[in-house]
N, C-alpha and C positions, 0 to 999 in steps of 0.2 A: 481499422482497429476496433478490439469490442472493446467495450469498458466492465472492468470487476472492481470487488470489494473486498479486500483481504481483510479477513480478522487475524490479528497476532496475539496471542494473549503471553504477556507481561507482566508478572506481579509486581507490583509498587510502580507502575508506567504514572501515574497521578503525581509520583516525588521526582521523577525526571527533573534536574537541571536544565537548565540552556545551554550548558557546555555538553550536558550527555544527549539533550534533543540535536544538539547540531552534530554533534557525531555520527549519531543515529543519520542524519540529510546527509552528510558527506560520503558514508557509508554507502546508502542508497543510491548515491549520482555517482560514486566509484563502479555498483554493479551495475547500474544502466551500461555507464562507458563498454564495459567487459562483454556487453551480450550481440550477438550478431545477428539483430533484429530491430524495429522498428518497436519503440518501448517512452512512453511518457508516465512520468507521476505524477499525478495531479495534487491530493494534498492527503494528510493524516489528520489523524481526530484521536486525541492523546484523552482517555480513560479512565474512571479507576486501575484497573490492571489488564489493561487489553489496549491496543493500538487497532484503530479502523483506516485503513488505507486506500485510497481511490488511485487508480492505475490503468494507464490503457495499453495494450499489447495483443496482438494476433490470436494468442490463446492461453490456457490457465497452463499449461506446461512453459511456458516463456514466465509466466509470474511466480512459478514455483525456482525455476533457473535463475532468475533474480535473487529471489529469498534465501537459494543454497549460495549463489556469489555474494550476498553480503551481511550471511550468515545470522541472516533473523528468523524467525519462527513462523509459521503456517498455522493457522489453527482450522482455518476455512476458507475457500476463494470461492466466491460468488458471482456469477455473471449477471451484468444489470440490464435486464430485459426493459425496462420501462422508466422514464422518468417523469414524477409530477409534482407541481408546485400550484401556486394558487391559482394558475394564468389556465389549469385543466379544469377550473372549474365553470369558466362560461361557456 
């Protein structure tokens, strides 16, 4: 599976409840169940007005069939070619 980055852009995503972030999770793990594919979500990073999403699935067409089953927004999906943290530096 490759791994993307969906951006969702959400105005007021910053005043999100816990009641309306966990919706949003239940939502998400209702459209996983629904898809006939091999599909992980890794975690979201909640914004000012935008949700960043880390997901691993087959291809960006599987991430977009997500987003239409549980009816959240697209702004961008980005495949993450490369990952580096401090341990890339020696």
């Amino acid at each position: 599976m490759k791994k993307f980055v969906i951006e969702r852009e959400l105005p007021g995503a910053k005043q999100l409840t816990q009641a309306q972030l966990q919706e949003i999770a239940i939502n998400s793990c209702a459209a996983i169940d629904k898809l006939d594919a091999q599909y992980h979500w890794v975690q979201t990073f909640v914004v000012e007005d935008r949700l960043y999403c880390v997901h691993m699935a087959p291809d960006e067409a599987t991430i977009r069939l997500h987003a239409k089953e549980g009816g959240f927004p697209v702004t961008r999906v980005s495949e993450v070619l490369a990952i580096i943290d401090p341990t890339t530096s020696v």
